[in-house]
N, CA, C and O atoms as a GROMACS GRO file, in nm:
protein
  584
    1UNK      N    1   9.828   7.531  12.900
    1UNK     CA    2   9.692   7.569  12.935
    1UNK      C    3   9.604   7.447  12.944
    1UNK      O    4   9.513   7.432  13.025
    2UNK      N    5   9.656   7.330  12.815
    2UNK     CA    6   9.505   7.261  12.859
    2UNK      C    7   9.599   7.111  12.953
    2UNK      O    8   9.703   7.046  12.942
    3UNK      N    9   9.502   7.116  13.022
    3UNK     CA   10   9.471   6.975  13.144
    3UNK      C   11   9.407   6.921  13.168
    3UNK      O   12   9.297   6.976  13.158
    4UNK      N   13   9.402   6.790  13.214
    4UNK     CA   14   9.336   6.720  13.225
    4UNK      C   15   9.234   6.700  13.375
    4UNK      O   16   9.140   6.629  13.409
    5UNK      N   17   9.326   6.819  13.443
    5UNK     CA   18   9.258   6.881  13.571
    5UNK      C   19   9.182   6.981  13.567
    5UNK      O   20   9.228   7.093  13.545
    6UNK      N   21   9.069   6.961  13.585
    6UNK     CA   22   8.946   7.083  13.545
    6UNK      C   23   8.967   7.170  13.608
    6UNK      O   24   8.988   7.275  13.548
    7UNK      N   25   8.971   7.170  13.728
    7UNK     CA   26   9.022   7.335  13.801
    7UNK      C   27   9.160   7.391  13.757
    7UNK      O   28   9.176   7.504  13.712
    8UNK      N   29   9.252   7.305  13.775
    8UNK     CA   30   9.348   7.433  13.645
    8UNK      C   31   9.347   7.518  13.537
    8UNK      O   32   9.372   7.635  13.511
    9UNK      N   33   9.299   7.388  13.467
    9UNK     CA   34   9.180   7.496  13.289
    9UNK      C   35   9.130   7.562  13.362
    9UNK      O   36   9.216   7.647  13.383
   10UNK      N   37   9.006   7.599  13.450
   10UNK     CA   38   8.914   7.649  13.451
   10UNK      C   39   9.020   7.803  13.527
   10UNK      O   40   8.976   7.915  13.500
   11UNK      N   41   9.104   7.797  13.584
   11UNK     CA   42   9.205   7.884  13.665
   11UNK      C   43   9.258   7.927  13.558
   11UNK      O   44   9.355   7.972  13.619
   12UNK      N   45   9.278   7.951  13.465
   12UNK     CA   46   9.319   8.057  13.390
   12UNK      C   47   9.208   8.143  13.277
   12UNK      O   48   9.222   8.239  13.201
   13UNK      N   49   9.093   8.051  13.316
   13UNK     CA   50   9.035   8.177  13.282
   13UNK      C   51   8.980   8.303  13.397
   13UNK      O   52   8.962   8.424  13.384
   14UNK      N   53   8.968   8.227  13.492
   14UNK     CA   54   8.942   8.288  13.626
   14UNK      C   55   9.055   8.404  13.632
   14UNK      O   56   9.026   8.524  13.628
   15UNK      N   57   9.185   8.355  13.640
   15UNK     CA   58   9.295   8.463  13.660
   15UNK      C   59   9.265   8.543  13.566
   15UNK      O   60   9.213   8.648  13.605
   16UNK      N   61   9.284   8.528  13.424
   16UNK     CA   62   9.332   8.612  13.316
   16UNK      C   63   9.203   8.703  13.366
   16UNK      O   64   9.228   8.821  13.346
   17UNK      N   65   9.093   8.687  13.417
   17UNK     CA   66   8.948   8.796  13.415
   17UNK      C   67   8.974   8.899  13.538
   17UNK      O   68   8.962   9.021  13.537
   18UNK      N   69   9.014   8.808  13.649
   18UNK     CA   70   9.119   8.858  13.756
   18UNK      C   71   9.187   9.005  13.729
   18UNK      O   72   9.170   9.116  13.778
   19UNK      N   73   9.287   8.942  13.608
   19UNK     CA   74   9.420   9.029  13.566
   19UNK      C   75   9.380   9.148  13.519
   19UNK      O   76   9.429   9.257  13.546
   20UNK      N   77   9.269   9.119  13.432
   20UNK     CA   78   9.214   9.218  13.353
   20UNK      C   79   9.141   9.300  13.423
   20UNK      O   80   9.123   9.401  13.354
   21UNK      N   81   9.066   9.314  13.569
   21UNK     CA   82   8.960   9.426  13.633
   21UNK      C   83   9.064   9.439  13.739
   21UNK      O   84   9.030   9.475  13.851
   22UNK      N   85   9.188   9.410  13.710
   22UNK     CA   86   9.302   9.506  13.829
   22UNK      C   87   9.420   9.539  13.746
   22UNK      O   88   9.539   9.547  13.779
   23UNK      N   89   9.359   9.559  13.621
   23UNK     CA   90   9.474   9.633  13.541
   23UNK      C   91   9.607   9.541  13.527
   23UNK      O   92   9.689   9.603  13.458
   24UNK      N   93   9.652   9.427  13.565
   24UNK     CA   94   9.741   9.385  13.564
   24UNK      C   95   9.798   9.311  13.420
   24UNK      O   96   9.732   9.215  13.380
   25UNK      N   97   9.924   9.356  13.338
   25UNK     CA   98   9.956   9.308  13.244
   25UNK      C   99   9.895   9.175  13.213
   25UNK      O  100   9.878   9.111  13.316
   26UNK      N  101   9.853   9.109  13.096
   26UNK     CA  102   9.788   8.958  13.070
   26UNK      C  103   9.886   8.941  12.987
   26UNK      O  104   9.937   9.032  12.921
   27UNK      N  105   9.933   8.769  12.981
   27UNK     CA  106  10.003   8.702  12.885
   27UNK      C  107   9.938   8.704  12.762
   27UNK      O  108   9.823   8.747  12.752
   28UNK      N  109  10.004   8.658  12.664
   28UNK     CA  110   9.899   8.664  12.518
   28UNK      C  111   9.800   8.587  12.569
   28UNK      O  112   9.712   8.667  12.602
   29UNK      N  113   9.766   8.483  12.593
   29UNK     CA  114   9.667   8.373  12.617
   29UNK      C  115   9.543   8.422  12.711
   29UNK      O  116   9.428   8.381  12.701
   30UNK      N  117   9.592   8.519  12.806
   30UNK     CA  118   9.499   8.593  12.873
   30UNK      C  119   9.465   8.687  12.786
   30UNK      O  120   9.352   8.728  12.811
   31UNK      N  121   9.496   8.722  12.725
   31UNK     CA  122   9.472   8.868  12.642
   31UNK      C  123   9.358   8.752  12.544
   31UNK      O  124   9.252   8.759  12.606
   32UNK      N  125   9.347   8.697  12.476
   32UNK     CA  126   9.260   8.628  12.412
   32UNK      C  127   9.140   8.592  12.462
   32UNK      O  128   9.031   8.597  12.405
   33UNK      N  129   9.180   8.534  12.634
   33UNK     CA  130   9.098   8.487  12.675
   33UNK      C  131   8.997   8.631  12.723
   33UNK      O  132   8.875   8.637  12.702
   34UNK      N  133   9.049   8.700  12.765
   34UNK     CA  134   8.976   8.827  12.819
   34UNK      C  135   8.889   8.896  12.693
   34UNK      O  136   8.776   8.941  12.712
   35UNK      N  137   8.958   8.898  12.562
   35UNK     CA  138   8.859   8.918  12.483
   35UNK      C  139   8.734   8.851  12.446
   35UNK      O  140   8.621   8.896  12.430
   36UNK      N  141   8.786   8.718  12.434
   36UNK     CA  142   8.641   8.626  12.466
   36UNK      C  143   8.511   8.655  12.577
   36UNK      O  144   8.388   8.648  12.572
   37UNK      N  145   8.596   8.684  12.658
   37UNK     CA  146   8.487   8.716  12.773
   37UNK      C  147   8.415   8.869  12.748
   37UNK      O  148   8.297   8.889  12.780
   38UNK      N  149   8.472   8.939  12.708
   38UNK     CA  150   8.449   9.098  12.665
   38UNK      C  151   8.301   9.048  12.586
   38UNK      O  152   8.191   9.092  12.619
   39UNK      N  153   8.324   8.932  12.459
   39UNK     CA  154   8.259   8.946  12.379
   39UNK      C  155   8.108   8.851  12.461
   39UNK      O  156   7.999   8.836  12.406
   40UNK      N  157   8.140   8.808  12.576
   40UNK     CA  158   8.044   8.705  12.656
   40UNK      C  159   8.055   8.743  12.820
   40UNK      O  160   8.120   8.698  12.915
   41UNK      N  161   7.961   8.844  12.801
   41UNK     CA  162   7.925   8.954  12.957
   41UNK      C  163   7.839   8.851  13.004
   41UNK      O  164   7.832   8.871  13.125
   42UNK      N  165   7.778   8.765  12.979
   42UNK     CA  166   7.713   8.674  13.043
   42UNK      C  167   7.785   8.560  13.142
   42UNK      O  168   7.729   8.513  13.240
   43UNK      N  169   7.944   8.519  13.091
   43UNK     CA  170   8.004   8.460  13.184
   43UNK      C  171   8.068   8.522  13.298
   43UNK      O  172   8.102   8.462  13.400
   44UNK      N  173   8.082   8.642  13.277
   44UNK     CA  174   8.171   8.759  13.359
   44UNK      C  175   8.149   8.715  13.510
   44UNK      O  176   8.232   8.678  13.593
   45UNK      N  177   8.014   8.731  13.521
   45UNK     CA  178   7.972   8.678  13.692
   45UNK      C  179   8.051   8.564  13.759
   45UNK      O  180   8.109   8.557  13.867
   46UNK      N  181   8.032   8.476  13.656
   46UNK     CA  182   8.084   8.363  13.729
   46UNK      C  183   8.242   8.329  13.763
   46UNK      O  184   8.301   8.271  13.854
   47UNK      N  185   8.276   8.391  13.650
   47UNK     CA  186   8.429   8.413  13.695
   47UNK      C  187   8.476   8.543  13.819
   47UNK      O  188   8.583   8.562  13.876
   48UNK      N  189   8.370   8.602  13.827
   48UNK     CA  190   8.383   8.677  13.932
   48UNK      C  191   8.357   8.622  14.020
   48UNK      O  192   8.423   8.670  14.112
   49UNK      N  193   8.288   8.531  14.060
   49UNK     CA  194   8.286   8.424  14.199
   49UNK      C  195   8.346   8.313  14.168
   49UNK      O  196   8.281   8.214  14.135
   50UNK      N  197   8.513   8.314  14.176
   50UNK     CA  198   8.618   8.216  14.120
   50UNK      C  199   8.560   8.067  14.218
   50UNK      O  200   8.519   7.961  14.170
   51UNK      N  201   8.571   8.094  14.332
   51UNK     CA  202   8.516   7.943  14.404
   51UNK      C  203   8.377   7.862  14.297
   51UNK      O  204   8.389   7.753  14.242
   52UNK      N  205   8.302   7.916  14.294
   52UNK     CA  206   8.175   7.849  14.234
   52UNK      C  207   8.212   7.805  14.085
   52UNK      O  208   8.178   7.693  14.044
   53UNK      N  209   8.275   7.887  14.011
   53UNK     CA  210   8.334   7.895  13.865
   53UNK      C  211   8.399   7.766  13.897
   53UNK      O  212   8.346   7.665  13.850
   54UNK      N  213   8.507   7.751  13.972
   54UNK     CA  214   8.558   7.593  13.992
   54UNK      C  215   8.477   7.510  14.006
   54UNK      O  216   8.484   7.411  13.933
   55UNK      N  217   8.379   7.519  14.097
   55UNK     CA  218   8.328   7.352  14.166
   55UNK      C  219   8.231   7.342  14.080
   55UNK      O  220   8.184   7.235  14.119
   56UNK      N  221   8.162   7.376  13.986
   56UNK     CA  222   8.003   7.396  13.937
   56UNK      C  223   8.063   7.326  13.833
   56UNK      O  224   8.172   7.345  13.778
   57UNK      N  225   7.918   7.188  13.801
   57UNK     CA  226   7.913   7.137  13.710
   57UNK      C  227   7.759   7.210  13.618
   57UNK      O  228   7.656   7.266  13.656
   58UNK      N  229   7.814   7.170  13.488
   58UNK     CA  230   7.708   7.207  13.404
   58UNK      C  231   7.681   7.086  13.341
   58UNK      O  232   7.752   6.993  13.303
   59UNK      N  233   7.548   7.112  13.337
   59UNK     CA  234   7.475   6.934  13.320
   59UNK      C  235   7.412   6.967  13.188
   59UNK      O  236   7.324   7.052  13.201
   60UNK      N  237   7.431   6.921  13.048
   60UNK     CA  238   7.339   6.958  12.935
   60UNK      C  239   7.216   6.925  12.951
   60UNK      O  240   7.136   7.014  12.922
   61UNK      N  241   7.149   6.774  13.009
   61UNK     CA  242   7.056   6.697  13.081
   61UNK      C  243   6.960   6.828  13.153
   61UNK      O  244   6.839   6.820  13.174
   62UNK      N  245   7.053   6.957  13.185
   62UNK     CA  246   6.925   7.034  13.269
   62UNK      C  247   6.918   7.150  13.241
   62UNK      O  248   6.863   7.237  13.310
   63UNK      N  249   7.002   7.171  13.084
   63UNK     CA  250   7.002   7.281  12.963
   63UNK      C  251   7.085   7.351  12.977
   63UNK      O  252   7.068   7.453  12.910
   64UNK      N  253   7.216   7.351  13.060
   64UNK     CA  254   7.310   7.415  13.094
   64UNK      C  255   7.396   7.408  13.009
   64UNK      O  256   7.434   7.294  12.982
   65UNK      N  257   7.452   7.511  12.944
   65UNK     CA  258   7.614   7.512  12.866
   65UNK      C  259   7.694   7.520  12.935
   65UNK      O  260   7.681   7.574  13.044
   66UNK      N  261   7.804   7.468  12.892
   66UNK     CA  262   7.950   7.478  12.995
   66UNK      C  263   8.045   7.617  12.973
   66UNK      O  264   8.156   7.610  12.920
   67UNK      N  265   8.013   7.686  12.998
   67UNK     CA  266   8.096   7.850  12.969
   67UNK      C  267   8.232   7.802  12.883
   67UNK      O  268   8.268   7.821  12.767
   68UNK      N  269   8.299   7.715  13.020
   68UNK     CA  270   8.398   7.700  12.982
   68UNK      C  271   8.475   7.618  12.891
   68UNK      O  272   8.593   7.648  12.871
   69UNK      N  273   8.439   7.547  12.850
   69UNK     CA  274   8.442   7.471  12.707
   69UNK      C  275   8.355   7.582  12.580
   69UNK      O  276   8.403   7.572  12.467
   70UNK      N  277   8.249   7.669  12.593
   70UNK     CA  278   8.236   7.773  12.507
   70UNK      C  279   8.374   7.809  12.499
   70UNK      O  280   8.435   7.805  12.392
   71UNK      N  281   8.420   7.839  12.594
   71UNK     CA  282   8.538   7.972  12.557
   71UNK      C  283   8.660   7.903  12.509
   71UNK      O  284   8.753   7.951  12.444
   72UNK      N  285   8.641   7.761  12.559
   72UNK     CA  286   8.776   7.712  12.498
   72UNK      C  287   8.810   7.633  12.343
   72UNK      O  288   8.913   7.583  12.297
   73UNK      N  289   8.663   7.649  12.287
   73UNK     CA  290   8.616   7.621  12.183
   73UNK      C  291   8.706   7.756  12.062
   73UNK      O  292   8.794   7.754  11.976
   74UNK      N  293   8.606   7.869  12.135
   74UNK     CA  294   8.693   8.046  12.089
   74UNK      C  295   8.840   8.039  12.081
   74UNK      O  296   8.891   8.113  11.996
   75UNK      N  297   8.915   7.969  12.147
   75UNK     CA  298   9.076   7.963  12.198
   75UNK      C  299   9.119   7.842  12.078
   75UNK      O  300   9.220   7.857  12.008
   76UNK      N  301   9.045   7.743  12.067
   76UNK     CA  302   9.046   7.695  11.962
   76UNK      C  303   9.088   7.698  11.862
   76UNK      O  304   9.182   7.648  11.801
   77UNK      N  305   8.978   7.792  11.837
   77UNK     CA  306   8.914   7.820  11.693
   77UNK      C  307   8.994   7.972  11.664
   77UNK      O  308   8.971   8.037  11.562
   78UNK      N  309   9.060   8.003  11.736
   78UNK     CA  310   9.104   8.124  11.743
   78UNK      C  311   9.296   8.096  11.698
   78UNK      O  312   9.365   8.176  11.635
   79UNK      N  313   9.342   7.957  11.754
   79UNK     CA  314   9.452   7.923  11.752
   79UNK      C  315   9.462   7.831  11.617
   79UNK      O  316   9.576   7.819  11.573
   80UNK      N  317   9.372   7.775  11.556
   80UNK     CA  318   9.326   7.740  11.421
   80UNK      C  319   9.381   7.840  11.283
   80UNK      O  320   9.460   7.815  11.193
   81UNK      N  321   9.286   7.978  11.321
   81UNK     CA  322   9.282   8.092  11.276
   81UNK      C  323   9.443   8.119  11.236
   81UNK      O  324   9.492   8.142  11.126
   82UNK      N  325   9.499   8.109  11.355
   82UNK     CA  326   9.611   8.199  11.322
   82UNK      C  327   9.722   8.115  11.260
   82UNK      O  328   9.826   8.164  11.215
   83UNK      N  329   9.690   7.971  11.259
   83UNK     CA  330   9.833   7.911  11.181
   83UNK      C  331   9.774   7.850  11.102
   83UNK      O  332   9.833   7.747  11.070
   84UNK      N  333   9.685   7.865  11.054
   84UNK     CA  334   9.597   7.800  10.911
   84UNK      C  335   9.588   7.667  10.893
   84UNK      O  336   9.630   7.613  10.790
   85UNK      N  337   9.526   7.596  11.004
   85UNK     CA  338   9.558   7.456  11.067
   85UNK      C  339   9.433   7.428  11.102
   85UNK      O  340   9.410   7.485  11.209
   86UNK      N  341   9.317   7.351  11.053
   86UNK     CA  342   9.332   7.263  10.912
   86UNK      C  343   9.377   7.363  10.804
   86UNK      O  344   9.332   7.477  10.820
   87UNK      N  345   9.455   7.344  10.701
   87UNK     CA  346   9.453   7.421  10.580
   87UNK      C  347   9.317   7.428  10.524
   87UNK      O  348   9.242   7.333  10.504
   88UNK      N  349   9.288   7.592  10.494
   88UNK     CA  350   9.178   7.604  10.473
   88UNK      C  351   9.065   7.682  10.513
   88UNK      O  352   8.965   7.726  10.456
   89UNK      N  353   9.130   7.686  10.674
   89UNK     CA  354   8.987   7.723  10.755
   89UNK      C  355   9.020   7.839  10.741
   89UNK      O  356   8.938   7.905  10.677
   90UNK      N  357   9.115   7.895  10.777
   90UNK     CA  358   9.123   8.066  10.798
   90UNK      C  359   9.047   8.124  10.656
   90UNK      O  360   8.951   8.187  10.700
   91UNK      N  361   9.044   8.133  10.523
   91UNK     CA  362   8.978   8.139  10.392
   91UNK      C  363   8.836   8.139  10.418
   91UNK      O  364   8.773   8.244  10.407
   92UNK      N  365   8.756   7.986  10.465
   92UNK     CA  366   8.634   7.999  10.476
   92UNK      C  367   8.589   8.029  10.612
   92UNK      O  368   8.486   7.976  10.654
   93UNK      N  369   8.653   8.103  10.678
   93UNK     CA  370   8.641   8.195  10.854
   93UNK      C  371   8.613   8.287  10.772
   93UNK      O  372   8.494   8.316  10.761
   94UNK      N  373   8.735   8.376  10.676
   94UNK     CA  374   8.748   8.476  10.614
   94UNK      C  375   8.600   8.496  10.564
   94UNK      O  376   8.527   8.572  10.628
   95UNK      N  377   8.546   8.421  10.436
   95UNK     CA  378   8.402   8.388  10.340
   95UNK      C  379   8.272   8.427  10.494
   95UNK      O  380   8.196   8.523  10.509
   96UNK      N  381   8.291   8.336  10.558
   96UNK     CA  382   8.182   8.357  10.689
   96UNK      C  383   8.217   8.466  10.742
   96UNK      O  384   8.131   8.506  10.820
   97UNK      N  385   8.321   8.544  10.732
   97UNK     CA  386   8.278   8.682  10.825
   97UNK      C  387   8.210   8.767  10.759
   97UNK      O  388   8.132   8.851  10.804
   98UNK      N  389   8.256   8.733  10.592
   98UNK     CA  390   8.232   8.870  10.496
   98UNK      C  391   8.064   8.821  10.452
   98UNK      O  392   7.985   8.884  10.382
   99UNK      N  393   8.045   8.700  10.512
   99UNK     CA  394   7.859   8.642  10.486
   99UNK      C  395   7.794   8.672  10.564
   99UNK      O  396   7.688   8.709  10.514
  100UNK      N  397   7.794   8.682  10.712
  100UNK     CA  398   7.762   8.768  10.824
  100UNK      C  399   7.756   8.862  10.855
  100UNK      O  400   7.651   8.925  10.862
  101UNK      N  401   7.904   8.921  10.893
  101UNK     CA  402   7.965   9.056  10.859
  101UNK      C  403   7.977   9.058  11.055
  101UNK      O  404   7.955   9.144  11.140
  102UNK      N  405   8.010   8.954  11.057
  102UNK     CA  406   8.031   8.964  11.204
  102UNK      C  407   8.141   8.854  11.242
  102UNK      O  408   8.114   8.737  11.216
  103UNK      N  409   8.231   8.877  11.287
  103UNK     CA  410   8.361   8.800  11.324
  103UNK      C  411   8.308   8.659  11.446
  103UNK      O  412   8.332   8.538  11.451
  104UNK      N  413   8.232   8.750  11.525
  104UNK     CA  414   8.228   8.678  11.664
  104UNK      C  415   8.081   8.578  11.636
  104UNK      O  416   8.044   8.500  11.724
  105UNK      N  417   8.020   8.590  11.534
  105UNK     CA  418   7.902   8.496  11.474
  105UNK      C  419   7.961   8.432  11.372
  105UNK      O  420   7.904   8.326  11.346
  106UNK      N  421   8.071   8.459  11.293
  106UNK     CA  422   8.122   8.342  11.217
  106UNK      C  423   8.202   8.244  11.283
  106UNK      O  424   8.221   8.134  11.230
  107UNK      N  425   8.273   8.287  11.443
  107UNK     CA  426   8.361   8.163  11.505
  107UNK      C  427   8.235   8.081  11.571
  107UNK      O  428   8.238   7.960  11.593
  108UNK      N  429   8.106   8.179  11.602
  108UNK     CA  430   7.997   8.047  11.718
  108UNK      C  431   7.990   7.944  11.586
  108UNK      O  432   8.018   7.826  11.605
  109UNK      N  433   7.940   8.006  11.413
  109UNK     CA  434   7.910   7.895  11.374
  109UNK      C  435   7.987   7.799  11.343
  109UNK      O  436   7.939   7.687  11.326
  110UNK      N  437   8.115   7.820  11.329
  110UNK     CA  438   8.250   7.717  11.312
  110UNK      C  439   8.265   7.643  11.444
  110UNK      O  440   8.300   7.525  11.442
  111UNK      N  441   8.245   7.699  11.544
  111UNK     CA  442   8.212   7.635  11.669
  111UNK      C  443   8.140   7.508  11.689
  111UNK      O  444   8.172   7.400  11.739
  112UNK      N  445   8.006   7.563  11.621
  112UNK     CA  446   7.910   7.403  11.585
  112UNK      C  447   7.979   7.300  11.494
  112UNK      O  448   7.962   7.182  11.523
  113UNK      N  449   8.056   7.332  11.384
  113UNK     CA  450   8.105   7.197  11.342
  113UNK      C  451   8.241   7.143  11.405
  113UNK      O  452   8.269   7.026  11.380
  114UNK      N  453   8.328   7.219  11.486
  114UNK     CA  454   8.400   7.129  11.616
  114UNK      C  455   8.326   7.069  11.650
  114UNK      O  456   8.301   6.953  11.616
  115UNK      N  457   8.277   7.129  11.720
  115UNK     CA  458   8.191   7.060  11.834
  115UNK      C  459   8.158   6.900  11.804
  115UNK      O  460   8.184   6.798  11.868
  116UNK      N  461   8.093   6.922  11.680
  116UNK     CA  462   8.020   6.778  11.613
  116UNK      C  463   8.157   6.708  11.628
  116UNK      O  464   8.174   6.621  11.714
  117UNK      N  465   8.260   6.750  11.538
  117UNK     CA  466   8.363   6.703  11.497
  117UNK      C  467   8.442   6.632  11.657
  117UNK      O  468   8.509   6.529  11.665
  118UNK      N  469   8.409   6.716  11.757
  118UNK     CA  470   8.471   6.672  11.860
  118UNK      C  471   8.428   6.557  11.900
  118UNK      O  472   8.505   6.463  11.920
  119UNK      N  473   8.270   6.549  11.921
  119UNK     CA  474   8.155   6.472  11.987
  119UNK      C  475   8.161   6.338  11.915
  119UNK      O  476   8.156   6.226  11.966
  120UNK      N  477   8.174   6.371  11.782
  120UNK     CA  478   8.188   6.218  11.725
  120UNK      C  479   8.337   6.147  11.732
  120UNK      O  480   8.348   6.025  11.732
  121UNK      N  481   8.473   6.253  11.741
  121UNK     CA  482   8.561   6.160  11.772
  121UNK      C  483   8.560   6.091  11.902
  121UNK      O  484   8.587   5.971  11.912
  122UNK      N  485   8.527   6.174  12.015
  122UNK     CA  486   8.474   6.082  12.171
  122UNK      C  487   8.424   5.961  12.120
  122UNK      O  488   8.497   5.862  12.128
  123UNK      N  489   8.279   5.950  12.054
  123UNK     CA  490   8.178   5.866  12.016
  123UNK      C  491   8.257   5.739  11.937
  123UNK      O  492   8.256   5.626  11.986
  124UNK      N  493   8.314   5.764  11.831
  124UNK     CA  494   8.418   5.686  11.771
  124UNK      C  495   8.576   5.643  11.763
  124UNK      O  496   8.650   5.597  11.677
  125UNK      N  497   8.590   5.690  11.919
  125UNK     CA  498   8.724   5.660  11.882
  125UNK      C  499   8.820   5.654  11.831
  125UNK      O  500   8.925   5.606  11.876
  126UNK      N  501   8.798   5.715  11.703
  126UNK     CA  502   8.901   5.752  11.634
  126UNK      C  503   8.961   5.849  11.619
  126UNK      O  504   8.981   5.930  11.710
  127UNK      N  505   9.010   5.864  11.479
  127UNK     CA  506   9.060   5.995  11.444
  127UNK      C  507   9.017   6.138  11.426
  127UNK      O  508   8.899   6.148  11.394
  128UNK      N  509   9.077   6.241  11.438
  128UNK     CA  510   8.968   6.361  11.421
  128UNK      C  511   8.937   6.368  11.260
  128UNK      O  512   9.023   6.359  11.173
  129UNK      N  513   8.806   6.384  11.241
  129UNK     CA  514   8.787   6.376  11.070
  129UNK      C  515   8.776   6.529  11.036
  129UNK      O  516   8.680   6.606  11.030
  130UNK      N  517   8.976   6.550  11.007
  130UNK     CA  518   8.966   6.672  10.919
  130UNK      C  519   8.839   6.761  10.798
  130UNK      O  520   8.786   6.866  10.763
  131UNK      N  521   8.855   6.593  10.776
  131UNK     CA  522   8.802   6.665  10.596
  131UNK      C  523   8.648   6.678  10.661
  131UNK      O  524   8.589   6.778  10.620
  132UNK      N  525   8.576   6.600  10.750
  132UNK     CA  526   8.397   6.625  10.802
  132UNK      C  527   8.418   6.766  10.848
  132UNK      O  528   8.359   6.858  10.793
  133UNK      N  529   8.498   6.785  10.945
  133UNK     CA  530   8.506   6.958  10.996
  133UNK      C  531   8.529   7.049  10.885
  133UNK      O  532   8.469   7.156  10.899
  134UNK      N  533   8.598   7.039  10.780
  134UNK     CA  534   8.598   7.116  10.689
  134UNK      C  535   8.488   7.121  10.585
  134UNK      O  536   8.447   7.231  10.544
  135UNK      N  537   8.447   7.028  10.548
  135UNK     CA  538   8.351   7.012  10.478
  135UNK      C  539   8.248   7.074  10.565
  135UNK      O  540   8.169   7.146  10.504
  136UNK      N  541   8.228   7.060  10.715
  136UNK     CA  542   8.085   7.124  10.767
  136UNK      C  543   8.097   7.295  10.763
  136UNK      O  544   8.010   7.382  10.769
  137UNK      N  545   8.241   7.304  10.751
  137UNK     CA  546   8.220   7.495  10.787
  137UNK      C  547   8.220   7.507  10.672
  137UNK      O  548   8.177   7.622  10.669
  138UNK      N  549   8.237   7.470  10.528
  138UNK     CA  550   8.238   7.511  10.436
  138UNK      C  551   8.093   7.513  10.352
  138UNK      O  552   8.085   7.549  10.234
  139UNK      N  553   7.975   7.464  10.437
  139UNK     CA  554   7.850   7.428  10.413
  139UNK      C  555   7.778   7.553  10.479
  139UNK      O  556   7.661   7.584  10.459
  140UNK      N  557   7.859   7.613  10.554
  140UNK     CA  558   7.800   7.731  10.661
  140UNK      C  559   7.767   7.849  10.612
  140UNK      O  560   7.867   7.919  10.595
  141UNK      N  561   7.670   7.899  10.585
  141UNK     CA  562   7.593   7.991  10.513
  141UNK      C  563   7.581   8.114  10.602
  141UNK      O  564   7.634   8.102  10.713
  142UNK      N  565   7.508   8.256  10.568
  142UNK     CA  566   7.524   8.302  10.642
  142UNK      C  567   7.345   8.341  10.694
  142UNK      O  568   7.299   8.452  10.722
  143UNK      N  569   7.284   8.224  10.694
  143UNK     CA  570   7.134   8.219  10.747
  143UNK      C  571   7.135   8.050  10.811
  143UNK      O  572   7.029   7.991  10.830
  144UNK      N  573   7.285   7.978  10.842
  144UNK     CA  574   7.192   7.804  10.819
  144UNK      C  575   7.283   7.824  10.935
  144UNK      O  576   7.348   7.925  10.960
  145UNK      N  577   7.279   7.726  10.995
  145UNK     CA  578   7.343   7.625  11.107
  145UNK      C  579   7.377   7.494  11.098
  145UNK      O  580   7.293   7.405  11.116
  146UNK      N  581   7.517   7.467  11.067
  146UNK     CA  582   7.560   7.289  11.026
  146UNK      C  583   7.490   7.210  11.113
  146UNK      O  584   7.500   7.088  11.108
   0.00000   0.00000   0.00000
């Protein structure tokens, strides 16, 4: 799934949304991805106009989020989840759902400390800092934002 060619990534989420409004069996990975989207009716459009979904850049510079890095954040954080990789996270996912009481608001806020976690390994070059990502979701309350 992931590449370093943006229209490929971006082609399977396109398909799997495809697969899903013509009934057509989805691989696990589509089946994930389609739930993501279930839970984000706001991207639906755009994957419904697969040409534009490819070529369209999203510029943060002009307040735009990138859908698709949202969702692949979810795929993530979702593939995290299930093999308990960092050790740890699935426990305080667990703590943040039962602090919320909402599944799909405890992955946006674990979302924000990737993210950081991502942004600063770009920024530094280095390594991914396990223990900062863990330490930030484990700071995650169920009123704060890391």
């Amino acid at each position: 799934m992931f590449s370093s060619d943006r229209n490929a990534y971006r082609k399977v989420f396109v398909k799997a949304w495809r697969k899903a409004a013509t009934s057509q069996p989805l691989e696990p990975l589509e089946t994930r991805v389609v739930e993501i989207l279930r839970q984000h009716p706001e991207y639906q459009p755009l994957l419904e106009g697969a040409d534009m979904a490819l070529e369209q850049d999203f510029s943060p510079e002009q307040g735009q989020s990138n859908p698709f890095l949202h969702m692949g954040l979810h795929l993530a954080i979702l593939e995290q989840l299930s093999i308990d990789q960092p050790a740890g996270i699935r426990r305080l996912y667990q703590r943040l759902v039962q602090a919320t009481g909402n599944a799909h608001e405890a992955e946006h806020r674990i979302m924000e400390c990737l993210f950081e976690a991502l942004w600063r390994l770009q920024r530094d070059q280095g390594p991914f800092d396990l223990r900062g990502y863990l330490e930030c979701v484990e700071l995650i309350g169920p009123d704060s934002h890391p």
